[in-house]
C-alpha positions as semicolon CSV with decimal commas, in nm:
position;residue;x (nm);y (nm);z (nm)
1;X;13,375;18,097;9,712
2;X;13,311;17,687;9,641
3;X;13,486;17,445;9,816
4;X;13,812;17,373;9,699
5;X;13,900;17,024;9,567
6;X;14,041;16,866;9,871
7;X;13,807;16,914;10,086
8;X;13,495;16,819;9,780
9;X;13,729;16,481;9,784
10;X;13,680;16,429;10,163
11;X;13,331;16,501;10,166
12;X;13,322;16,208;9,908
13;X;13,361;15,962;10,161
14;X;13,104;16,121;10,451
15;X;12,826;15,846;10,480
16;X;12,565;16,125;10,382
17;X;12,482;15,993;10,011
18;X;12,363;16,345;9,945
19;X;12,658;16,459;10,098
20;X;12,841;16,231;9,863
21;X;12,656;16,311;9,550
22;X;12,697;16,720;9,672
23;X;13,086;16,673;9,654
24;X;13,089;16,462;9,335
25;X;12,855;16,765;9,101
26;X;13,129;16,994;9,253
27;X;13,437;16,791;9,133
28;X;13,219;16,787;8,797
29;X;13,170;17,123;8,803
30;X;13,527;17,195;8,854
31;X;13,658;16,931;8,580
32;X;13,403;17,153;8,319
33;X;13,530;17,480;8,397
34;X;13,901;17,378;8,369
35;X;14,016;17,399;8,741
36;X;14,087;17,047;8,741
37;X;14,265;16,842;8,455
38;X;14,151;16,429;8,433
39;X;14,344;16,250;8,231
40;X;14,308;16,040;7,871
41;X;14,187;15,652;8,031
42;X;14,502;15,455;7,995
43;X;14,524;15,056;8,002
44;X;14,500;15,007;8,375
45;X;14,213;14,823;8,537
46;X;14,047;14,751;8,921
47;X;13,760;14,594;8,890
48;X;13,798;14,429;9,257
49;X;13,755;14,755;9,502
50;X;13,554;14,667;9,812
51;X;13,385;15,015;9,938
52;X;13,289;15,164;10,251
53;X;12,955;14,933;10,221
54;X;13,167;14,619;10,298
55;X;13,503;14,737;10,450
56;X;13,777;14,960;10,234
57;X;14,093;15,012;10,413
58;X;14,129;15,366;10,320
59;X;13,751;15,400;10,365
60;X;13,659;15,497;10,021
61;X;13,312;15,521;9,926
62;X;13,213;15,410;9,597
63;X;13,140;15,778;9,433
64;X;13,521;15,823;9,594
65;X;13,643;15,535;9,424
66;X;13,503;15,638;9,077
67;X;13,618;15,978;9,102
68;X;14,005;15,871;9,208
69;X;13,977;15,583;8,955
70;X;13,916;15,889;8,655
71;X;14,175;16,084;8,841
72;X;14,428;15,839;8,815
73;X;14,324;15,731;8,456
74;X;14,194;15,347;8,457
75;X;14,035;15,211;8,144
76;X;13,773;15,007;8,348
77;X;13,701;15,015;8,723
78;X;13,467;14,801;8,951
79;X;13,364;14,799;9,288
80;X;13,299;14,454;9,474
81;X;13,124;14,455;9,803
82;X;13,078;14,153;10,062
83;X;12,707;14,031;10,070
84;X;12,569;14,334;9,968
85;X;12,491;14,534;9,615
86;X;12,452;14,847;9,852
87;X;12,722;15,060;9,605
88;X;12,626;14,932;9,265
89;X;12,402;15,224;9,196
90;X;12,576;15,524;9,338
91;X;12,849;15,419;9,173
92;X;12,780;15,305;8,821
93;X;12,581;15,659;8,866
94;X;12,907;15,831;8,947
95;X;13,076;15,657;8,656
96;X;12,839;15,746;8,424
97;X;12,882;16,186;8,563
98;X;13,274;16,082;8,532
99;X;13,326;15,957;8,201
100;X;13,467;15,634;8,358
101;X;13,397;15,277;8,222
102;X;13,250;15,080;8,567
103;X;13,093;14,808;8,664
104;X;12,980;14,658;8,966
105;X;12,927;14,330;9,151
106;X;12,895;14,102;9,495
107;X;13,143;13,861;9,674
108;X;13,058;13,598;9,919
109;X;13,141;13,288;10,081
110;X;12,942;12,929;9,963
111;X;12,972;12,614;10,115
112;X;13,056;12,373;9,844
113;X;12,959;12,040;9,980
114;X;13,182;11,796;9,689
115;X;13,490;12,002;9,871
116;X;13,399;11,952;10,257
117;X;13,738;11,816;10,312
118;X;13,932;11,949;10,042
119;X;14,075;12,351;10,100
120;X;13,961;12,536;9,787
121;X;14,031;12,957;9,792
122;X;13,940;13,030;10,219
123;X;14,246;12,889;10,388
124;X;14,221;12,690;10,640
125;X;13,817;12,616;10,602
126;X;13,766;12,296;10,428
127;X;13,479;12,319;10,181
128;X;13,415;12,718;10,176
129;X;13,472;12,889;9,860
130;X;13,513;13,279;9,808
131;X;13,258;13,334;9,494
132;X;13,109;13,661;9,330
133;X;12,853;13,768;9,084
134;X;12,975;14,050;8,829
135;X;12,829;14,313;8,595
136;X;12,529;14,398;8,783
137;X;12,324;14,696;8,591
138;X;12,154;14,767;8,930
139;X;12,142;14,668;9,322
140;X;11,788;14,688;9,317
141;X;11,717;14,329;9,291
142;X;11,349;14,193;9,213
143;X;11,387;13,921;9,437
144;X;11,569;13,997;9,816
145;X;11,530;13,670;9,983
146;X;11,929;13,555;9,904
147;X;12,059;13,838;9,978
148;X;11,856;13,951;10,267
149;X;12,017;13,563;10,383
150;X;12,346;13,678;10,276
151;X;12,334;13,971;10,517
152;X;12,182;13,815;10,828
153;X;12,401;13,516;10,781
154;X;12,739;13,749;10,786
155;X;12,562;13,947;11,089
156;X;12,553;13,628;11,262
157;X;12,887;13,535;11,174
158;X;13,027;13,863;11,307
159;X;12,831;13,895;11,604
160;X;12,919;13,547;11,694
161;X;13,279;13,620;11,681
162;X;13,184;13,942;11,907
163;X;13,057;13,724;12,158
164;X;13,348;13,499;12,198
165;X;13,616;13,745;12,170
166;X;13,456;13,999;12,447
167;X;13,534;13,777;12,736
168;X;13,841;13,769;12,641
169;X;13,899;14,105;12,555
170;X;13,740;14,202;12,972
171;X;13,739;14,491;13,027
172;X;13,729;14,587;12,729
173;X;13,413;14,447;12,575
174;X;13,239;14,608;12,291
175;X;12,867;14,664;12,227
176;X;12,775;14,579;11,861
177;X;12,508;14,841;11,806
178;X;12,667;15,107;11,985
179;X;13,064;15,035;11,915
180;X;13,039;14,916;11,592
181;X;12,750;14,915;11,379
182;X;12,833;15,343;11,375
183;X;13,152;15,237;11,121
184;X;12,986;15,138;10,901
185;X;12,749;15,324;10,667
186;X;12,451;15,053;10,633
187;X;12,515;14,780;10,887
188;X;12,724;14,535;10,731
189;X;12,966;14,525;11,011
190;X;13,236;14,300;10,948
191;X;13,598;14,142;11,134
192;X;13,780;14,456;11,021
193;X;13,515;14,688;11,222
194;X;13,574;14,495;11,511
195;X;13,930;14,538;11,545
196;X;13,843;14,911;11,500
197;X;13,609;14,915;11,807
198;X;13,786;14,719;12,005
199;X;14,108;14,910;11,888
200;X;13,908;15,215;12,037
201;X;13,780;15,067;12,324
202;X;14,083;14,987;12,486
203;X;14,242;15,349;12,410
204;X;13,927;15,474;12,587
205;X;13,959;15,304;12,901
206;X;14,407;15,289;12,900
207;X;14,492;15,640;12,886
208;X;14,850;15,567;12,990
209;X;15,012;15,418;12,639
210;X;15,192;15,216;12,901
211;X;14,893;15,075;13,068
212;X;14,717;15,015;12,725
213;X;15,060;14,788;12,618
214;X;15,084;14,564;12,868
215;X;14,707;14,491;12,848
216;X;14,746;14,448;12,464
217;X;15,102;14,207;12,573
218;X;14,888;13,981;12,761
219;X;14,605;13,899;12,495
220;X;14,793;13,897;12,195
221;X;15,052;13,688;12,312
222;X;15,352;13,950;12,253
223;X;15,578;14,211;12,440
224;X;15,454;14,560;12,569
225;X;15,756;14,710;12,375
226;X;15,640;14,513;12,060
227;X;15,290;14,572;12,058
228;X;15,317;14,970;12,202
229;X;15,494;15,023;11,888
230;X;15,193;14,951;11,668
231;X;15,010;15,205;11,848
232;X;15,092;15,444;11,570
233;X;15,032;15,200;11,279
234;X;14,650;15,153;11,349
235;X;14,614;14,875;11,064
236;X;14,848;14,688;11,137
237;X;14,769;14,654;11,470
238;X;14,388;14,551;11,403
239;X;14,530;14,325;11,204
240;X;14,687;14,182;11,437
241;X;14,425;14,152;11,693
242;X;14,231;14,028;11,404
243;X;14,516;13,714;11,314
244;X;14,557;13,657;11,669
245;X;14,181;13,580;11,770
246;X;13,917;13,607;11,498
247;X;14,124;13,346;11,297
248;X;14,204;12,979;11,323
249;X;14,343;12,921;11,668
250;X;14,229;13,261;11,786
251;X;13,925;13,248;12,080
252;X;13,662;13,409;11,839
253;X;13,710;13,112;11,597
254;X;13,481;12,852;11,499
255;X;13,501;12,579;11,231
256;X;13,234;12,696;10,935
257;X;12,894;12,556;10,963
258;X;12,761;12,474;10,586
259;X;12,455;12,618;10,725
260;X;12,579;12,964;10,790
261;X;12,682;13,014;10,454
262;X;12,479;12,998;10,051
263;X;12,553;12,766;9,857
264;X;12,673;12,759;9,494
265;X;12,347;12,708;9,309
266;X;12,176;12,998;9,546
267;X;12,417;13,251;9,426
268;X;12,461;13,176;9,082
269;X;12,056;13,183;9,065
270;X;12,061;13,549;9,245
271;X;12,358;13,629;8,906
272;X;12,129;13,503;8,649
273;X;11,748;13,676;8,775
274;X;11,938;14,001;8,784
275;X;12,135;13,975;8,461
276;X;12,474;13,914;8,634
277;X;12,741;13,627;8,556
278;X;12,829;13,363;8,805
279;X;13,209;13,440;8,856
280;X;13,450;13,205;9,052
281;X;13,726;13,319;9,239
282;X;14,080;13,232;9,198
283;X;14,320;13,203;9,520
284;X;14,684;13,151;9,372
285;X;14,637;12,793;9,281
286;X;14,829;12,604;9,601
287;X;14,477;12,517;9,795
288;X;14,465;12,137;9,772
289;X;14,100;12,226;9,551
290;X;14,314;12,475;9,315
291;X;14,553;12,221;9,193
292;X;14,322;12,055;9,000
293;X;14,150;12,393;8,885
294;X;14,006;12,194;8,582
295;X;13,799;12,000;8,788
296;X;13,682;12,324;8,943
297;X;13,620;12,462;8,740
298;X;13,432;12,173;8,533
299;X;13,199;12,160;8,895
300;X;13,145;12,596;8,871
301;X;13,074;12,613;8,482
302;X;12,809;12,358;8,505
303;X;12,652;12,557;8,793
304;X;12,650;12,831;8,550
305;X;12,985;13,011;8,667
306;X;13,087;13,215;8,346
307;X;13,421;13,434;8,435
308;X;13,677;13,360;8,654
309;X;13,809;13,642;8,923
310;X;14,209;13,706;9,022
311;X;14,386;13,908;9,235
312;X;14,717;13,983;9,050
313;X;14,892;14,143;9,342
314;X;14,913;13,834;9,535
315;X;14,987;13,616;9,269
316;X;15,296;13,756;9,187
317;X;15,438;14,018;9,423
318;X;15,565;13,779;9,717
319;X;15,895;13,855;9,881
320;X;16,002;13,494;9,852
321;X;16,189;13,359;9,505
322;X;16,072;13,038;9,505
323;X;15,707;13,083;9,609
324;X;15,701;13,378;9,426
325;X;15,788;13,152;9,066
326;X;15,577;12,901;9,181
327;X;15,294;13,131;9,233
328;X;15,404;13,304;8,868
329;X;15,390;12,995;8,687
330;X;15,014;12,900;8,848
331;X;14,921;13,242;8,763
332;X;15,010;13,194;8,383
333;X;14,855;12,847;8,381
334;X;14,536;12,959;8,501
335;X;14,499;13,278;8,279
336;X;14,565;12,980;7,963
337;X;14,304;12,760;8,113
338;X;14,043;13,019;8,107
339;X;14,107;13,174;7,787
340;X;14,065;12,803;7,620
341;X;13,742;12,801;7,796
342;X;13,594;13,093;7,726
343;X;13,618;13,256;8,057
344;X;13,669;13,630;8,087
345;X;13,938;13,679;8,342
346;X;13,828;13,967;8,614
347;X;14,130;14,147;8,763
348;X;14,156;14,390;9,031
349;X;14,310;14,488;9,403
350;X;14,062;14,454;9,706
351;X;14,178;14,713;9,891
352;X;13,971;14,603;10,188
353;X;14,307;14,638;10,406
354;X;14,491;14,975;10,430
355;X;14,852;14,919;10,228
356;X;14,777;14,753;9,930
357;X;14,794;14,948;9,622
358;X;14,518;15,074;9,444
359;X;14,602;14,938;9,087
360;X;14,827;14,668;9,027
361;X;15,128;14,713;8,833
362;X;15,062;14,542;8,533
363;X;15,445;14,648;8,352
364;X;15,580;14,444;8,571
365;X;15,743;14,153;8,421
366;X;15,563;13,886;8,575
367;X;15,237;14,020;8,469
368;X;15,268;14,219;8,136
369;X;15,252;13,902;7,941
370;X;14,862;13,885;8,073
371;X;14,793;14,292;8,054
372;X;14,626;14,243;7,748
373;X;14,368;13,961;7,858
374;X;14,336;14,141;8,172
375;X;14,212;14,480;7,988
376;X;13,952;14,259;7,775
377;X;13,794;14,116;8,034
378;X;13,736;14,423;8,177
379;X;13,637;14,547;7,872
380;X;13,452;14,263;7,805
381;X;13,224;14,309;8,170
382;X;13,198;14,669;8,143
383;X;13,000;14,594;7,764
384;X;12,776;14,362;7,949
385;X;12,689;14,542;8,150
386;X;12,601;14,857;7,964
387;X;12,397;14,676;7,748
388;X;12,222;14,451;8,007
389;X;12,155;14,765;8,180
390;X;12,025;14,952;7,871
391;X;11,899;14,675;7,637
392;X;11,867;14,358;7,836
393;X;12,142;14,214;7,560
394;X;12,430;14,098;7,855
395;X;12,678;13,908;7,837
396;X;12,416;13,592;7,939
397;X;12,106;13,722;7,784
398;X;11,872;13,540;7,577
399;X;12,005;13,772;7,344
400;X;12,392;13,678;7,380
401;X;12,248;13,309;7,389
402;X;12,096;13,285;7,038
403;X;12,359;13,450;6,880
404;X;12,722;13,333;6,954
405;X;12,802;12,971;6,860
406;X;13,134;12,994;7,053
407;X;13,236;13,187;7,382
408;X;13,506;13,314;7,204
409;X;13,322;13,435;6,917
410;X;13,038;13,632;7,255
411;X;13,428;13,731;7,406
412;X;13,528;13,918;7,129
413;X;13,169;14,074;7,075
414;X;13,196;14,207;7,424
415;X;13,501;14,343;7,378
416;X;13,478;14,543;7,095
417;X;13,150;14,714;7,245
418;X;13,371;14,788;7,551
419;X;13,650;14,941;7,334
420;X;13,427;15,122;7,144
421;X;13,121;15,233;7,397
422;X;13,198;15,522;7,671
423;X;12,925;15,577;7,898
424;X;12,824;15,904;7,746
425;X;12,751;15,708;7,409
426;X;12,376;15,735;7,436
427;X;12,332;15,821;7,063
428;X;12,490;15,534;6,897
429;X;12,404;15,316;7,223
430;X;12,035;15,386;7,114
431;X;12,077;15,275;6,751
432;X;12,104;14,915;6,893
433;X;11,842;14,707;6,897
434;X;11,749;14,294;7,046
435;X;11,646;14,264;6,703
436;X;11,993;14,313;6,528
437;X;12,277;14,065;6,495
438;X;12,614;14,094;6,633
439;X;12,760;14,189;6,292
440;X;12,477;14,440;6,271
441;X;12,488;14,595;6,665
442;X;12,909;14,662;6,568
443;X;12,811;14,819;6,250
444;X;12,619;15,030;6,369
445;X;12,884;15,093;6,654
446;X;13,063;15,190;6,373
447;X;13,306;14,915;6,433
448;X;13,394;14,615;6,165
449;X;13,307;14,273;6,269
């Protein structure tokens, strides 16, 4: 007797890729003969899931992610990871056994040095910038030098914060390759792991819950009684070790160094080698940077920066009235000022901390006026990269280049190839040709221009 589906699903997160892969021609299997039902793709998009590979709050790998995203019926889903490409392939593989429409990319922090007093989308660090890199057909990157930086620079940056916090945290210090390196599947350790180890740590050596409080009381600044109750609410309580001394104010903080982060022009270049766009990342538009997003986004697009990244969730679904309109009304503006430039807007939820929602709800009010140009630019990113991937024709090709007088004009290209193209298309995918036009790569699509 196989394994049933529950326990194929588990095995999907294991950090045994064949393991993974194992689990994921079961589920297949499964889906063919009828035992399990996926549903028709609806209008629902995530192209923003951080994986196992960076930190996921639920600890998803990216073949879990795919498979749930089918499950639960997205149009377009896409995994982001911090400073690594470590899940593009396994799962833009696991998309393509799935049926699902995926892409994949990287996010990182850059030091922008016109902005070294100004906050722009990291609060509270003057001059560093959240950025990413979308539609990547492949992690295997000719070139490894950036992001071989990228990785030993956020090493450093974690390990430094290790060896501040552990004095503090006497006696219950962590060791970095033993205590938390084992989290994580290829050594990208990161803030989040740390608050797991040290989480762990001090349950190891306070067996009395009583004990364990009133160490936890004294360095995090709060009440036995108020931190014993988070014993049972593990993320919330790393998350609060985490506020309280890995951010500003806490003992494992330092002010950013430009040199410990890449800049803007480093990352864009590592987009453009690989056939990825240059994507800049939107906070909610209250940074003292984000109020004048034009001139942000004047500074990004001349760097090459192509798309523009949001996180819905936060943008709209804040307890508070009045920040919440405020943060509404930015939300709307920013959407208009990217679809006059040409910008595809990338949408998703990171789900690199356990409680936020896996898709956002885009019937809400406050974002269903946007569903629409959220679900192209998906659309739009997932055609890019099928076609980078298959015919080197992306979205910022040579290709793309010679053949679209407007953004607009390459927008709506891309987005009738991602309406029309599933990832099973092979046969009409391998009708198209560099060669043909636009108006002739849609005929032959079977689509009008």
């Amino acid at each position: 007797m196989g394994l049933r589906p529950e326990k194929l699903e588990n095995q999907l997160n294991t950090f045994d890729p064949a393991r993974r892969k194992e689990a994921l021609a079961g589920l297949v299997g499964l889906v063919k003969a009828g035992e399990i039902a996926l549903p028709e793709p609806g209008s629902a998009v995530n192209l923003h899931c951080h994986t196992f590979f960076s930190y996921n709050g639920y600890g998803y790998s990216p073949t879990f992610f795919a498979w749930k995203a089918r499950r639960e019926g997205l149009a377009v889903a896409g995994v982001v990871d911090f400073d690594v490409l470590d899940a593009v392939d396994e799962f833009l593989e696991a998309c393509g056994s799935l049926g699902l429409k995926g892409c994949a990319g990287v996010e990182t922090r850059i030091f922008l040095p016109q902005y070294e007093t100004r906050e722009i989308n990291s609060p509270g660090e003057p001059g560093i910038a959240y950025h990413m890199a979308e539609g990547f057909a492949t992690g295997a990157v000719g070139d490894k030098t950036l992001l071989n930086k990228m990785r030993a620079l956020a090493r450093n940056r974690t390990i430094g914060i290790l060896e501040r916090v552990n004095p503090y945290f006497a006696p219950a210090e962590i060791d970095y390759e033993r205590d938390v390196l084992p989290r994580t599947p290829k050594g990208n350790a990161t803030e989040r792991h740390l608050c797991e180890a040290y989480e762990a740590k001090a349950a190891e050596l306070f067996d009395d819950l009583g004990d364990r409080a009133t160490f936890w009381a004294e360095k995090l600044g709060t009440s036995p009684e108020q931190v014993g109750a988070l014993f049972a609410d593990s993320p919330t309580f790393q998350g609060l070790i985490r506020s309280t001394t890995m951010k500003r104010g806490g003992v494992g903080y330092v002010k950013p160094e430009p040199k410990s982060f890449p800049t803007l022009d480093e990352v864009n270049a590592l987009a453009l080698a690989n056939g990825a766009i240059p994507t800049y990342t939107w906070l909610d538009g209250t940074s003292d940077a984000e109020r004048d997003i034009e001139a942000l986004l004047d500074l990004h697009m001349a760097a090459g920066t192509a798309a523009i990244n949001i996180i819905p969730d936060r943008n709209w679904n804040v307890s508070d009235p009045d920040l919440r309109a405020t943060k509404v009304a930015k939300l709307g503006a920013v959407v208009e000022i990217a679809q006059e430039r040409g910008l595809p807007v990338v949408v998703g939820t990171e789900m690199n901390a356990y409680g936020q929602r896996f898709v956002d709800a885009f019937d809400a009010p406050e974002l269903e006026p946007h569903a629409a140009t959220f679900l192209k630019g998906a659309h739009i990113i997932y055609a890019h990269t099928l076609l980078q991937a298959e015919k080197g024709m992306g979205y910022l090709s040579d290709w793309a280049n010679g053949n679209f007088a407007s953004a607009n004009a390459k927008n709506d290209f891309f987005r009738q190839v991602g309406e029309a193209l599933s990832p099973g298309d092979r046969e009409r995918l391998a009708s198209i040709t560099p060669a043909m036009s636009p108006a002739q790569v849609l005929a032959a699509l079977g689509e009008q221009p």
